[in-house]
N, C-alpha and C positions, 0 to 999 in steps of 0.2 A: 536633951536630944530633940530635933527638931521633927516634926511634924511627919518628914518625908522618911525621913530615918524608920521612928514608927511602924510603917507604912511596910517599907522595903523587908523581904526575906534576907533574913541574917545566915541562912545555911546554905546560898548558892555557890559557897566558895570551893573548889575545885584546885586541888594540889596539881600541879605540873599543866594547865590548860591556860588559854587569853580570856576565858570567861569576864573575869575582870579587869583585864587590861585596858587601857583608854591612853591612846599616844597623843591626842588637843582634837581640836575643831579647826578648821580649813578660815575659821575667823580670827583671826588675832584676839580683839573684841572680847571673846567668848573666855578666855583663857585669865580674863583681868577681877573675873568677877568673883566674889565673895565666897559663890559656893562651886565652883569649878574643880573638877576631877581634876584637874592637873594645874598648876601656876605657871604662870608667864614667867616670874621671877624665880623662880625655881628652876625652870629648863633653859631659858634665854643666854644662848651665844653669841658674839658678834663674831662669826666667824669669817666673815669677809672685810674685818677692819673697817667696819664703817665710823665709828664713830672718832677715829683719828680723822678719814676726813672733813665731819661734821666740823670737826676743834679747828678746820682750816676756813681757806675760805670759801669752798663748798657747801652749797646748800638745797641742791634738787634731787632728790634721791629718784633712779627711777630705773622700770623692772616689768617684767609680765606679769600680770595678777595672778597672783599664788609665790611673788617675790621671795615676799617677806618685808614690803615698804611698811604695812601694817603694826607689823609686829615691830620693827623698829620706834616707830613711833609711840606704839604704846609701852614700852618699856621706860621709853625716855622719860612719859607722864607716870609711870610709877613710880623709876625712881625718883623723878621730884615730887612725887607726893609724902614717899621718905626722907627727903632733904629740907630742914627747914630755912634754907639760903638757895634753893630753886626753887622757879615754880613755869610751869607750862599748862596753855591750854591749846583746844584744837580751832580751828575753822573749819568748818564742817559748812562745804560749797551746797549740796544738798538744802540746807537748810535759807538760803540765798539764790533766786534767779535774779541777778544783777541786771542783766538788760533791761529784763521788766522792771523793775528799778525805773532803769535810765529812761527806759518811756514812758515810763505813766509821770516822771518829772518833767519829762519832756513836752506832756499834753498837758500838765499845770504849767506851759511858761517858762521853765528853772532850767537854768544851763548848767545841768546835771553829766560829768562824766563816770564812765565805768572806774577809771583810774583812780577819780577822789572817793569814792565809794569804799573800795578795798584800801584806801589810805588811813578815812575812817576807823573803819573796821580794825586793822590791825592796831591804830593807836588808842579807841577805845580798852580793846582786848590788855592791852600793856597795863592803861593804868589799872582795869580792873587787876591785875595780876598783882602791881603796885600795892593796891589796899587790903591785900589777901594778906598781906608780911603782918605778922603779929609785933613786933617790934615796931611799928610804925603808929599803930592803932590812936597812939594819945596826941601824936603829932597833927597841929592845925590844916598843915598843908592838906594831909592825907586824907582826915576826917572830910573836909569840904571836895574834895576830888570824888567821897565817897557815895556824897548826898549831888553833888554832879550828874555822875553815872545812875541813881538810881530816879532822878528828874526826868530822865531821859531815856530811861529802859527801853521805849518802844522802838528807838534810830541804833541803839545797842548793843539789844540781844535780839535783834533782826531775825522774823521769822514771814518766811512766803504768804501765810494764809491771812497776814494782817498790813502787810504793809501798801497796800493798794489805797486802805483808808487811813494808815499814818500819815501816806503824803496828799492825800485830800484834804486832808484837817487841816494838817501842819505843817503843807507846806515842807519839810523837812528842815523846819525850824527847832531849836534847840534852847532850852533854858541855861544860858551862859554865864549867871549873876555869882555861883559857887564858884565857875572858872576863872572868872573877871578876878578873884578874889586872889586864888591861889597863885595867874600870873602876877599879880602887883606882890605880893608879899615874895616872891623868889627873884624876882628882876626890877625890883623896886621903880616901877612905871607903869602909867598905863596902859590898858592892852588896845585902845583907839576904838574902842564902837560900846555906845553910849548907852545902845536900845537892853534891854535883858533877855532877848532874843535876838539868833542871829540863824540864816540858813548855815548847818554843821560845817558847808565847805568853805566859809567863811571864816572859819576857823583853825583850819589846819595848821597852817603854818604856825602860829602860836602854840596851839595842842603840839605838835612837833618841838617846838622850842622847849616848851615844860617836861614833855619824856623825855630829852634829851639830858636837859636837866636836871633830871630826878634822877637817871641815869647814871650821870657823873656824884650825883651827892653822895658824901659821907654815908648815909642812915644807909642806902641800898648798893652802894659802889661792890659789896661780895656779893652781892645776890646773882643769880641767873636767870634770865629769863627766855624763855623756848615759847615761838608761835608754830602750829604744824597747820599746813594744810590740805586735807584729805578729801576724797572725793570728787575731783574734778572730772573723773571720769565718767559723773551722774549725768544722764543726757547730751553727754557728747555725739557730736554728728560730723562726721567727714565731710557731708555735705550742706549743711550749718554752719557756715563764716562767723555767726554771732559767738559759736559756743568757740570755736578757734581764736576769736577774738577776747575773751574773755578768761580762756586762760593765759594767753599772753600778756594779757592785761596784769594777771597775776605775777606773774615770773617777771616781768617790767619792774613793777612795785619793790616784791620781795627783794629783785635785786639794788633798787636803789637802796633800800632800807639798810639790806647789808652789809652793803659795800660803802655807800658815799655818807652816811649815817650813822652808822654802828661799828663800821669796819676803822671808816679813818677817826672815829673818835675812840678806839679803844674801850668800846662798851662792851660788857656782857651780857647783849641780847643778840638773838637768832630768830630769824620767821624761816621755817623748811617748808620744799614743798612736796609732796608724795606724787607721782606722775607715771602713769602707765609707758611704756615703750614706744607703744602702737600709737599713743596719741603726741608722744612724742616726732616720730615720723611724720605725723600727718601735718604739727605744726611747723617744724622744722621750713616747708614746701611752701609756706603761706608769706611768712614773714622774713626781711634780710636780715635782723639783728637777731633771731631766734637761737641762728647756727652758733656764734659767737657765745650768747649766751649756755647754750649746755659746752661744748666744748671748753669753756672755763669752769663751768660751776657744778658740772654731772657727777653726780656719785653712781655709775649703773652697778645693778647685782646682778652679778654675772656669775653664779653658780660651777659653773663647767671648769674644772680644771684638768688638764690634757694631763701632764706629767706625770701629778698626782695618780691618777686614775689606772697610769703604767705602772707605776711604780709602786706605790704602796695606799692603796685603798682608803687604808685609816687616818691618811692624813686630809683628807678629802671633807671639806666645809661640809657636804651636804650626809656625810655618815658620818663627822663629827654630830652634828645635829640632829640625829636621828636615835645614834645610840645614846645620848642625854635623857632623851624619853625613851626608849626601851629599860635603860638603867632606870631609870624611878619607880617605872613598872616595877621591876624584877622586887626592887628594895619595898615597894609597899604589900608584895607578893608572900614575902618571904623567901623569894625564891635563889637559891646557888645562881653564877651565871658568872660569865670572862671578864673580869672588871676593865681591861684592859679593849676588850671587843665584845660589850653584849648581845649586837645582831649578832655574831656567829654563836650564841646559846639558844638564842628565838629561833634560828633555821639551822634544820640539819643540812650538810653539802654534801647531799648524794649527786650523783653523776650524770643524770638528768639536768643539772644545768650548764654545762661546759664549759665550765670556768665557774665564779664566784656566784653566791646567789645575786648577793649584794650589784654587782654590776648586769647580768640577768634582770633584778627588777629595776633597775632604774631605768634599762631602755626602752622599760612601756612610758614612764615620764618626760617631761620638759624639765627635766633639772631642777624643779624646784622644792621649797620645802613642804608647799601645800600638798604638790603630786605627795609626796610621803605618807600627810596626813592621812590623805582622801586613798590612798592604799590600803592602811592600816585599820582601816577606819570600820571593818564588818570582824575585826578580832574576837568583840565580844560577845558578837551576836553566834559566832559561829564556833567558839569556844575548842579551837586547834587544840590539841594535844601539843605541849614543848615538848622538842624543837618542832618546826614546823615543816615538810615535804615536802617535794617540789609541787607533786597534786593539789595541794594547799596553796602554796603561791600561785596556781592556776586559777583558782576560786580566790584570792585576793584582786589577780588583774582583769578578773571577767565584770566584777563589780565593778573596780575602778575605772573603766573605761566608759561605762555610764556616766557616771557623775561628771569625768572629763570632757565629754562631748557636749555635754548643760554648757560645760562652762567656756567652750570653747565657742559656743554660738553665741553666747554671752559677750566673750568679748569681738567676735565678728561684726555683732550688731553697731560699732562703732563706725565699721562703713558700710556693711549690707542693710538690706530690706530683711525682714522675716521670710517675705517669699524668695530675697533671693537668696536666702543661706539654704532655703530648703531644700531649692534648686540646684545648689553647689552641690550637697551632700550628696541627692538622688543622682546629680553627674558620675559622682567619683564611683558610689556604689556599682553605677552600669557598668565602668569600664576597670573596675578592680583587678581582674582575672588575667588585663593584659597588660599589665606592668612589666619590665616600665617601659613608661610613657612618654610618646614624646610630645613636643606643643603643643603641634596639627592636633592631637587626637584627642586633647583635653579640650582644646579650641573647637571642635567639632562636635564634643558630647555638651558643649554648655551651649553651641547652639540649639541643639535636639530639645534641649529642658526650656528652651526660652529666658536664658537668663538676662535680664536687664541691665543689669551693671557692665564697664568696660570687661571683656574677657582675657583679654590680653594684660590687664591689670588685677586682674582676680589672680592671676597664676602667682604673681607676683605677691599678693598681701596671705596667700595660703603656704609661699613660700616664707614671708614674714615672722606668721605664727607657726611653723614646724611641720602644719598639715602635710605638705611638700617639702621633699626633699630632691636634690639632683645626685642622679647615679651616673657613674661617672666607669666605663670599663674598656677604656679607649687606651689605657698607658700598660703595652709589655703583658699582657693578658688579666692584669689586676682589677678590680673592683674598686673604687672607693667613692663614698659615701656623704654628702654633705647636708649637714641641717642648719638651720639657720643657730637653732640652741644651741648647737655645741662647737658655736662660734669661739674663739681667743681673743681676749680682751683687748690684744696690740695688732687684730687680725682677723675682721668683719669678714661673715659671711655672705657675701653677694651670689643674688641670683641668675645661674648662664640658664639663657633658653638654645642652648644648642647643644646640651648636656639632655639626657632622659631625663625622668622625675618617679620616684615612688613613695610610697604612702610612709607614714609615720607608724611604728607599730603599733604604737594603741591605736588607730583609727582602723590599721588591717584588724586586730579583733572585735572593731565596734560591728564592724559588716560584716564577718566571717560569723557573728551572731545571731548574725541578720536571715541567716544563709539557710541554715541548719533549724 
């Protein structure tokens, strides 16, 4: 029994209440770890078919954060950590400011690009992956690739707070006498540079010729190999050309990798990349080959299914997803519940909701599967009696709307200021009461707040993320309703400024809290 165990009261268990219920954490991350209330591999569905597209030639997954690009990815590195014929690791951008890279090579002299940097990187990553195969361990080639990579550790396993003096020292010179080695023994020649050091990018195209060809060999020909890259969203700026430029740089890369490398050789390698929505948009506008590229290679998660949601609930990704983890609950509970539907055993459907619960609380979300988590997520603190009331689901979204607006500033910050998000919000606050809204009047209150950024383009990225929506009550005396979320995949949500605009429901309760 461990320590914590110990520690914890053994008799807070509570027959028919959420006391102990725990539906994950809003991190993917969190769900992977050793001592985790709940497992990733436990609850994990692909229920938007992602990974048929991965098997294609697709490889950029991307989505509003609280997707589920996370969680994809970490499932991928679990099961190859179960698989002893896969293996994956991450890139973690975070851990990498590449420009500074390029300039501090730049003020040593070295015609240093961003491009060969991430070329680097990903071919290092490979062989490391290479030498991880236990079946390979006694093999010459392998061995010497391994005492390579660990010559070399500091250009490698690239870390921000050191490499300012790696490349002062060195230049971003490389100990290449273990590589000299490996290319002559598999291509029987020499690899042309004499010195036992060489700057890395001097290097590549042979480094490329040898994963290629380790690749195609025998000893690894079944194995798999998965690069993911996460975090590009660390430091992004709308108004930062460097940070737009760098991750195009990315997506340049991965795609040649894939496609003119790996694709037309029939290899079993992948580099994926994880890519927020929003920054997607923002790159798209920058660059001419961008478009091209997602339109070919875009996996989006797109939650929202129209039909579904008329028709029959349960078929619906995001309550398939939901009830996975309510089900584990119930079963670690002990508890009876509809195998078939365990939210409908967590709530009762008293009449207070008019119509389902299940669709009632989704409309405080953006469709995704974090909104769920980040719902659920005060179950145990507040220890509901099962099933749970509508009064209850009242006290789930007064919470939830908190956490939401963290995180919805969170992702603003990719094109606002901190003052001007705060400005936006104290906008909307002022003129809540006279919805809806039309342009002029939104265009008028973000003058009053002094807001900095283009206004007429703030409507437009609050339309973006859901903040905004256009109401529409112009057709035969009808109502209807557009959000950018609950767009159709074959059937983008564009925004008319000649149409009104009203609030998202969770954002009407963040300020009706405000109020009161």
């Amino acid at each position: 029994m461990s320590f914590f165990n110990k520690l914890s009261n053994t008799n807070t268990y509570e027959n028919g209440t959420t006391r102990n219920f725990f539906i994950g954490t809003p991190e993917a991350e969190g769900e992977t770890t050793y001592n985790s209330k709940i497992k990733l591999g436990e609850i994990f569905g692909d229920y938007l078919n992602v990974f048929p597209e991965l098997n294609s030639e697709k490889f950029i997954v991307t989505g509003r954060k609280g997707a589920g690009k996370s969680a994809i990815a970490e499932f991928i590195f679990y099961s190859a950590s179960n698989d002893p014929n896969t293996f994956c690791d991450f890139i973690k951008t975070r851990d990498l400011d590449s420009h500074k890279i390029v300039q501090i090579g730049k003020e040593q002299g070295l015609p240093l690009e961003e491009k060969l940097l991430f070329e680097w990187i990903i071919l290092t990553k490979l062989i490391s992956l290479f030498t991880q195969d236990q079946s390979v361990q006694q093999i010459k080639e392998f061995k010497d690739l391994g005492i390579f990579l660990k010559r070399n550790s500091g250009l490698v396993d690239i870390k921000n707070f050191e490499i300012a003096e790696i490349i002062r020292t060195k230049s971003f010179e490389v100990n290449i006498e273990y590589f000299k080695r490996v290319f002559t023994s598999l291509f029987k020649k020499d690899i042309g540079i004499k010195e036992h050091k060489a700057p890395f990018y001097k290097i590549l195209r042979p480094l490329q010729e040898v994963v290629i060809k380790l690749l195609k060999d025998n000893v690894t020909s079944e194995n798999e190999y998965h690069l993911i890259f996460d975090d590009l969203d660390i430091g992004f700026k709308e108004s930062d050309i460097q940070s737009i430029e760098s991750v195009t740089n990315v997506l340049r890369v991965a795609k040649d990798y894939n496609i003119d490398f790996f694709g037309k050789n029939n290899l079993k390698a992948k580099i994926i990349i994880l890519l927020r929505d929003d920054l997607k948009r923002i790159i798209v506008k920058y660059n001419a080959d961008t478009a091209k590229l997602f339109s070919s290679y875009e996996i989006p998660l797109i939650w929202y299914e129209h039909e579904n949601f008329k028709s029959n609930e349960n078929l619906v990704g995001l309550k398939k997803l939901i009830n996975k983890r309510i089900e584990v609950n119930f079963q670690k509970e002990n508890l009876t519940y509809h195998k078939s539907d365990p939210w409908s055993s967590l709530f009762k459907e008293d009449y207070q909701y008019n119509g389902s619960s299940f669709k009632h609380l989704i409309d405080y979300t953006f469709f995704r599967p974090r909104d769920l988590i980040l719902l659920f997520k005060p179950l145990s603190k507040n220890a509901f009696k099962i099933p749970l009331n509508f009064n209850n689901s009242k006290s789930l979204v007064s919470a939830y709307v908190e956490e939401l607006i963290l995180e919805i500033k969170n992702e603003l910050s990719a094109n606002f200021t901190e003052s001007d998000i705060n400005k936006i919000f104290l906008s909307l606050k002022n003129i809540k009461t006279k919805q809806p809204l039309t342009k002029s009047q939104i265009l008028e209150e973000f003058k009053k707040t002094g807001l900095d950024y283009e206004p007429e383009l703030t409507i437009s990225h609050l339309f973006d993320y859901s903040i905004l929506g256009n109401f529409d009550n112009s057709e035969f005396g009808s109502t209807k309703i557009y959000f950018k979320h609950r767009e159709r995949t074959e059937e983008p949500c564009v925004i008319n400024f000649d149409l009104k605009f009203i609030f998202h429901k969770a954002v009407e309760v963040y300020f009706d809290k405000r109020e009161n």
